[in-house]
C-alpha positions as CSV (number, residue, x, y, z in Angstrom):
1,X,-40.0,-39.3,24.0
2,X,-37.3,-38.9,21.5
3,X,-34.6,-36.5,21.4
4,X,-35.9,-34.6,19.0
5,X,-39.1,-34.5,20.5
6,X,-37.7,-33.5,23.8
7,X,-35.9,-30.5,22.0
8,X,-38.5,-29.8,20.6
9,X,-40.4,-29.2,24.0
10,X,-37.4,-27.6,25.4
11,X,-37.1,-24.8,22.9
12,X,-40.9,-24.2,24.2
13,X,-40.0,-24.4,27.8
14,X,-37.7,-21.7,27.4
15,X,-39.3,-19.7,24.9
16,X,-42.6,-20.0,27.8
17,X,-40.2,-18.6,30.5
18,X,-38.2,-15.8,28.8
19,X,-41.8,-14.2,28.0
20,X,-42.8,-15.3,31.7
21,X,-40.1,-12.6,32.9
22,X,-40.8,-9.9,30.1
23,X,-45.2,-10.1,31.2
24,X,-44.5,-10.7,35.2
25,X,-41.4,-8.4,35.4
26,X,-39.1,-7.9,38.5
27,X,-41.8,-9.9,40.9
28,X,-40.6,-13.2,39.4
29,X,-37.2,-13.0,37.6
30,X,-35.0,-14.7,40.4
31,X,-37.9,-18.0,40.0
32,X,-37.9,-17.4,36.5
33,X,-34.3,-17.1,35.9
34,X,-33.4,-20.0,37.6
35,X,-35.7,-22.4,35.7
36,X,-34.1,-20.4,32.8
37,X,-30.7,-21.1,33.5
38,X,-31.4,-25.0,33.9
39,X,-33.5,-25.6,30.9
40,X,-30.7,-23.6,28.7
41,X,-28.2,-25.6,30.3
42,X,-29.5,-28.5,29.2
43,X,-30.3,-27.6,26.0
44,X,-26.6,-27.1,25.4
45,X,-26.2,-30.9,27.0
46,X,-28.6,-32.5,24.5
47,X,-27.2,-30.3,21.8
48,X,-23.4,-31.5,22.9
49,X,-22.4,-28.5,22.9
50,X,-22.4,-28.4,27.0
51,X,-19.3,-26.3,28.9
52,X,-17.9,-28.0,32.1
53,X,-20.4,-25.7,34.0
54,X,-23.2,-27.5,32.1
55,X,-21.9,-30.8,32.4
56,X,-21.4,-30.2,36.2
57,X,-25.1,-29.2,37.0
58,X,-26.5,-32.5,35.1
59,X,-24.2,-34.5,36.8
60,X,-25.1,-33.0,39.9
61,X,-28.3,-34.1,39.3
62,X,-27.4,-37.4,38.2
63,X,-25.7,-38.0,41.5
64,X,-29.0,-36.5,43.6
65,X,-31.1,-39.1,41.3
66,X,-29.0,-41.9,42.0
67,X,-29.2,-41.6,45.7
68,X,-33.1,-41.3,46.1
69,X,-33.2,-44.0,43.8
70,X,-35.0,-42.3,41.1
71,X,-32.4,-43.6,38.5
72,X,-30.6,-46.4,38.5
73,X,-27.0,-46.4,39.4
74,X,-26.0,-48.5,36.9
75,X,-27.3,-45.7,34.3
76,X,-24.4,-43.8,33.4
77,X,-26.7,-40.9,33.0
78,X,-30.0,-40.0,33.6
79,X,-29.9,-38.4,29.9
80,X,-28.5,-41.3,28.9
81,X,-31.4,-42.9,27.0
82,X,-32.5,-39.8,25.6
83,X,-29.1,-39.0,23.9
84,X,-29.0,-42.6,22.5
85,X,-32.3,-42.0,20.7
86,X,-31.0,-38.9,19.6
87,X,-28.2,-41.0,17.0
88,X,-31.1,-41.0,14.6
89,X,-33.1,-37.9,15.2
């Protein structure tokens, strides 16, 4: 998938959840709002314009990745690919 694909799909994702917790209401906002937070968080990581918080959580990831072998350490990122196809999108 290309990066602008991917965005593309994001902006979905969180469009899906924010109307998630405006039908379901109070029964499923702490779920809801976590998945929220993530998504948006990396949405301002592919749109580089990620805070330290942001960068934080992905590495965080990164590093949990890493160590179950799900990416390879020698990738610097796990959105590492997906930011290099985003040069021409």
């Amino acid at each position: 998938m290309n990066l602008t694909d991917f965005k593309t799909e994001l902006e979905s994702t969180i469009n899906s959840l924010a109307q998630r917790i405006i039908d379901a209401g109070p029964k499923i906002d702490q779920a809801t709002h976590a998945k929220l937070g993530f998504y948006l968080s990396l949405r301002r990581v592919t749109n580089k314009t990620g805070n330290p918080s942001d960068i934080g959580l992905m590495d965080s990831i990164n590093d949990t990745l890493q160590k179950l072998d799900i990416v390879s350490s020698s990738q610097k990122t796990f959105l590492t690919d997906l930011m290099a196809s985003g040069k021409t999108a």
